[in-house]
C-alpha positions in Angstrom: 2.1 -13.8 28.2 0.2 -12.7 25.1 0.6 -15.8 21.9 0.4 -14.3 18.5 0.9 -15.9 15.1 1.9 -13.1 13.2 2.8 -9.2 13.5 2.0 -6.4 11.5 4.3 -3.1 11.1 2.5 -0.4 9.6 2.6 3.5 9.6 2.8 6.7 7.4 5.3 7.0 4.8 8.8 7.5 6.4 8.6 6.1 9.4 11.2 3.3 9.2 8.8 0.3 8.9 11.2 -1.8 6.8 14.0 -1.6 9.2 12.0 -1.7 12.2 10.1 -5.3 10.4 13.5 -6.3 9.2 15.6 -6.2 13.0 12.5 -7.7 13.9 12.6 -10.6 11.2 16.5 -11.2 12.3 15.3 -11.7 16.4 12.0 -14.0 15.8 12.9 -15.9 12.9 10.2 -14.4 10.4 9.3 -13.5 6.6 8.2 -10.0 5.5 5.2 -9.8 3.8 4.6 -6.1 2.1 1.9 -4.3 1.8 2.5 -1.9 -0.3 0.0 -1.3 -3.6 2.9 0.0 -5.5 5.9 -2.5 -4.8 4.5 -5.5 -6.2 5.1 -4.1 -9.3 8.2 -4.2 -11.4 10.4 -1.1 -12.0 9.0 0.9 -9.5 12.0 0.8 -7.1 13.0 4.9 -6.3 9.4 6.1 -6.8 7.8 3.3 -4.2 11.2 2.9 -2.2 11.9 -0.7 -1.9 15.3 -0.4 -0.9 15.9 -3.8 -1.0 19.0 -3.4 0.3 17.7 -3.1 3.6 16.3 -6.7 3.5 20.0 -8.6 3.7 19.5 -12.2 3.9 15.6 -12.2 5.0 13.4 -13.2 2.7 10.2 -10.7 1.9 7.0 -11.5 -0.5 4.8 -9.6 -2.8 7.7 -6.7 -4.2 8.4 -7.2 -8.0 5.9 -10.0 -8.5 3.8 -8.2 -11.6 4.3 -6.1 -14.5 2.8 -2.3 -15.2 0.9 -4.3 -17.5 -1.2 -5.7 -15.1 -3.9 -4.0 -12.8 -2.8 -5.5 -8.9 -5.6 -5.3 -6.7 -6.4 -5.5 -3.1 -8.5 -8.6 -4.2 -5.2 -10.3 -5.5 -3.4 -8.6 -2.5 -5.7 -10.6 0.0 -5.5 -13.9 -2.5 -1.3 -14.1 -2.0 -1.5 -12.9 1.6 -3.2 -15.8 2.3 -1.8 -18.2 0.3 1.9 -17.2 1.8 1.0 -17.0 5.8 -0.2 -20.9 5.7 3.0 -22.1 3.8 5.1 -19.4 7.1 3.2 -21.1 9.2 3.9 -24.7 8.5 7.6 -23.9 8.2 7.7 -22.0 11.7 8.5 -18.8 10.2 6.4 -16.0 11.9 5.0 -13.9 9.0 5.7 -9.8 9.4 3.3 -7.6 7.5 4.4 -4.4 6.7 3.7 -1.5 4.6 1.4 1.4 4.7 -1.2 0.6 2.5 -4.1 0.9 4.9 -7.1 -0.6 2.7 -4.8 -3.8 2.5 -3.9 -4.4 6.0 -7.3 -3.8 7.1 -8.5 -6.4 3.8 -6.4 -8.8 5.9 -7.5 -7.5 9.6 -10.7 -7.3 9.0 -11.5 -10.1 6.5 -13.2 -8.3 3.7 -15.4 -10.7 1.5 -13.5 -9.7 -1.8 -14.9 -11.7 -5.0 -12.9 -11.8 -8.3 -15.0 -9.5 -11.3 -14.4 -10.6 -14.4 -13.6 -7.2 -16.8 -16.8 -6.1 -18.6 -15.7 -4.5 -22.2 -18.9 -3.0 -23.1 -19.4 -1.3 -19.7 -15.6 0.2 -20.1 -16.3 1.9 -23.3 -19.8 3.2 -22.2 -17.5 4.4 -19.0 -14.6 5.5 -21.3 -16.8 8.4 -23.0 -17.4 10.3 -19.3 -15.9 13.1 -17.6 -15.0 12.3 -14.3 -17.3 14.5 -12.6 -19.8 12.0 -14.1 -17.9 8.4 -12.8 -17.6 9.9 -9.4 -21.3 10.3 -9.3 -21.5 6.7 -10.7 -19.6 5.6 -8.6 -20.7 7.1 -5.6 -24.0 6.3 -6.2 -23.4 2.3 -6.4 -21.3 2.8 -3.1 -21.6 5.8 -0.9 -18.5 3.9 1.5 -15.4 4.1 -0.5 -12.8 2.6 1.3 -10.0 3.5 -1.0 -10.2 7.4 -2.1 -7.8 6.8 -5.0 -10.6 5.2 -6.4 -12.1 8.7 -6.8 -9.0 10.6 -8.2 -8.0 8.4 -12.1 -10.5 7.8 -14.2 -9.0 3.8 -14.6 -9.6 3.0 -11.1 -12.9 4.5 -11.1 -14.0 2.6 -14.1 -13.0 -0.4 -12.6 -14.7 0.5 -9.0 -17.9 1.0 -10.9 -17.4 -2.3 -12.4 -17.3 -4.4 -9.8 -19.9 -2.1 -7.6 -22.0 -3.2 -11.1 -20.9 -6.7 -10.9 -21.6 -7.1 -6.9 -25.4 -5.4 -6.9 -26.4 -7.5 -10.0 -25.0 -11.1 -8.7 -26.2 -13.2 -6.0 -24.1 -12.6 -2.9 -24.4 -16.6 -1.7 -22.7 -17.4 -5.1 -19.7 -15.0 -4.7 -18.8 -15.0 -0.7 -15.1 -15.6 -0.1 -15.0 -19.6 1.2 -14.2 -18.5 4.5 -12.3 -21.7 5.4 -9.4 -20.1 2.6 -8.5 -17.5 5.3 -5.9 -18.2 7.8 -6.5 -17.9 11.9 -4.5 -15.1 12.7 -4.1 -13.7 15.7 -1.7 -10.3 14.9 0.5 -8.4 17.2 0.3 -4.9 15.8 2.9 -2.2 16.0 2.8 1.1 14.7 5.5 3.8 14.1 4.9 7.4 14.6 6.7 11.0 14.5 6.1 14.4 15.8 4.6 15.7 12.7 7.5 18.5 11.7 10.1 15.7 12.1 7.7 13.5 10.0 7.7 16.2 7.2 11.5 16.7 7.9 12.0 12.9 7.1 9.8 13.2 4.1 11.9 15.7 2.2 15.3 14.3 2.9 14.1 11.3 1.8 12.3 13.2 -1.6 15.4 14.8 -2.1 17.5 10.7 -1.8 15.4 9.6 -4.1 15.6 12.7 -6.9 19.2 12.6 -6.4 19.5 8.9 -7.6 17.1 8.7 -10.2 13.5 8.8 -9.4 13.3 11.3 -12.8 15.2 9.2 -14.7 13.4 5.8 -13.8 10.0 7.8 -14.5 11.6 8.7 -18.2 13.1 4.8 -18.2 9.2 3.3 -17.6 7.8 5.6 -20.2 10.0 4.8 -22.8 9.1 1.4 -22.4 5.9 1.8 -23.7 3.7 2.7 -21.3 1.4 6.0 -21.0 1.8 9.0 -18.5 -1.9 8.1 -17.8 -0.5 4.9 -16.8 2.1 6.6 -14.7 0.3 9.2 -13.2 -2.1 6.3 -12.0 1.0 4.7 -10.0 0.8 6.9 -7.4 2.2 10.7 -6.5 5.9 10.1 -7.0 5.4 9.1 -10.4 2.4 10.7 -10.8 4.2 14.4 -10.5 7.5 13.2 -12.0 5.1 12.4 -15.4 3.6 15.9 -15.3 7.3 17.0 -14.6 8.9 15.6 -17.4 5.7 16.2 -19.8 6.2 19.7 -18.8 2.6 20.5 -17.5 5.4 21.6 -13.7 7.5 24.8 -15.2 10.1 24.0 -13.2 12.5 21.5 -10.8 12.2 23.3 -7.7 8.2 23.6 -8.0 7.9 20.4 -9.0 10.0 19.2 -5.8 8.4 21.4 -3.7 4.4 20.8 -5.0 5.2 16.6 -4.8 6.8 17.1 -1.0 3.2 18.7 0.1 1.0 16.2 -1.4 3.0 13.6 0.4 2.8 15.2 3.6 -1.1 15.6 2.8 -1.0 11.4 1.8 1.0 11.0 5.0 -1.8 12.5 7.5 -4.5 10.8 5.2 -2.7 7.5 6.1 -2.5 8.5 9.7 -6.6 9.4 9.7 -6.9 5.4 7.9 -5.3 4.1 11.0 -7.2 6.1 13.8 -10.1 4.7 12.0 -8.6 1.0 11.8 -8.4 1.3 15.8 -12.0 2.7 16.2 -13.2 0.0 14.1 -11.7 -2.3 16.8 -7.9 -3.5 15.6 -5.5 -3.1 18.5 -2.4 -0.7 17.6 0.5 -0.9 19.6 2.3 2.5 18.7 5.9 2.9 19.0 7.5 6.5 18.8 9.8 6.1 15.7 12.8 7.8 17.4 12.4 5.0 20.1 12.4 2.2 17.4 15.7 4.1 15.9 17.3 4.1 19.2 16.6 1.2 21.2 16.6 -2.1 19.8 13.8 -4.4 18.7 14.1 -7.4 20.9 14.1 -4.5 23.8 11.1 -3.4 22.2 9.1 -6.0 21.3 9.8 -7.0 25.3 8.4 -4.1 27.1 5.5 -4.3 24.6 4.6 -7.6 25.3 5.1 -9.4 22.1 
């Protein structure tokens, strides 16, 4: 019988990770860990869909531990993931990653060397003056393998990708390598849930339509009134992203904006599904799981025939 120290739940948006990692939390006495790039942050609850509710009496890390204010990263992401899995391990509590941020889980498959780059004000308002025709060049000229794509579509991100691209060619790599005796020995058991892809797009619009229906618009509106930009909004992803241009008017109407924000998350949906093929080829086991198996038979059943 396979030993692992941990388990990781991943797959496209939709797919039910959160109650799949949750009935599997309740049988092996574990933690969830998210990874998610939006749900750290505070006030994003329709748009990113934390339904906490779903959680009951386990206990979860990284959702609503930052403000909008702040820029999370997948530097800080990999900092708390493995500052948490030590303290789960010492307590016996196996530690369940899930999410569908694929740059993050593979940060902590993988063991990226991540440094922290400290902001560099003059570069940003050299940068602040360009197009972004001309930071994707820059960009893509100091690093021809983007991991993250986003990094390529709002001019913040890319400013700060070409600042730490800047900040890694001009410093010594000896001085900045991640002390490798910081990351944790783990040894993952990973599971990933999967549709047909009409019944994927079927789950995708119901779910749209949920989170319209209690207040994804009206959250958006909330945020913004708050103080913060729609260029801060439409850089926190597609929900918010198109309910900004919605309620700025730049979408004519409710049905097209509906309708244009359920195709670009069916398009995000088969990019995340092409990040996983490419997690596997790069050598990280997936155990996939059809997701109307996972809805019908139970976890423990599950994680038995699977060999957890």
């Amino acid at each position: 019988m396979l030993q692992y120290n941990c388990v990781v739940v991943l797959g496209a948006t939709a797919t039910g990770k959160t109650a799949f990692a949750v009935e599997l939390a309740q049988a092996q006495h574990g933690e969830i860990i998210s990874a998610d790039s939006r749900q750290v942050y505070r006030g994003l609850d329709l748009g990113t869909g934390k339904d906490l509710q779903e959680y009951g009496s386990i206990p979860y890390h990284l959702i609503d531990i930052c403000d909008l204010s702040r820029e999370f990263t997948v530097f800080h992401f990999q900092q708390e993931v493995y500052r948490i899995i030590p303290q789960l391990f010492q307590n016996g509590t196996l530690p369940i990653i899930a999410g569908g941020t694929g740059l993050y889980l593979d940060a902590i498959l993988r063991s990226y060397e991540l440094i922290p780059v400290p902001e560099d004000p003059i570069l940003r308002a050299e940068l602040a003056a360009k197009t972004l025709p001309e930071l994707q060049a820059m960009l893509l000229a100091l690093k021809q393998d983007i991991h993250n794509k986003t990094d390529l579509e709002q001019p913040a991100r890319l400013i700060r990708a070409i600042e730490i691209a800047r900040y890694r060619r001009h410093n010594n790599p000896e001085s900045t390598e991640l002390h490798r005796s910081a990351i944790p020995l783990l040894k993952p058991k990973i599971y990933g849930l999967s549709f047909e892809r009409s019944v994927l797009r079927e789950r995708i619009k119901s779910r749209l339509i949920a989170r319209i229906d209690a207040g994804m618009i009206e959250e958006t509106e909330c945020i913004h009134n708050q103080g913060y930009s729609w260029e801060r909004l439409e850089s926190l992803g597609l929900e918010y992203r198109f309910t900004a241009q919605y309620l700025q008017g730049k979408i004519e109407s409710k049905e097209v904006y509906i309708e244009q924000l359920y195709r670009a998350i069916c398009q995000f949906a088969k990019r995340q599904e092409t990040w996983f093929r490419r997690m596997v080829k790069n050598g990280i086991e997936i155990t996939w799981i059809d997701g109307n198996e996972a809805a019908q038979v139970s976890v423990a059943d599950i994680v038995q025939s699977k060999r957890f």
